[in-house]
C-alpha positions, 0 to 999 in steps of 0.5 A: 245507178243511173237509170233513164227510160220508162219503169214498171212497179208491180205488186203482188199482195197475198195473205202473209206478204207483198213481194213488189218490184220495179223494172226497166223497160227491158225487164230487168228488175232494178229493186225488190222488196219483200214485206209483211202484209200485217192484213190483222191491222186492217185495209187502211193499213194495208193501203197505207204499207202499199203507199210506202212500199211503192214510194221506196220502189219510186227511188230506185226509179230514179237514182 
């Protein structure tokens, strides 16, 4: 992909999902995942799903 510069993550975390996404300084979105919160599982687990979600966004940042 070949991406070069600064990138955002964001993360948007509701009752049923976390929709999240990372782009380039111009705005372009360059990847976005959409997962299950599973808020049933508890925080720690919500917090441990966050982390994985931002590590798989954190690949395309680079690619």
């Amino acid at each position: 992909m070949g991406h070069t510069g600064e990138v955002a993550i964001g993360l948007a975390i509701g009752g049923t999902n976390i929709k999240s996404g990372i782009v380039n300084a111009e705005g372009v979105v360059i990847h976005h995942l959409n997962c299950p919160t599973k808020a049933n599982e508890g925080g720690e687990a919500l917090l441990n799903r966050i982390a994985e979600i931002t590590k798989e966004l954190e690949r395309y940042s680079s690619s």
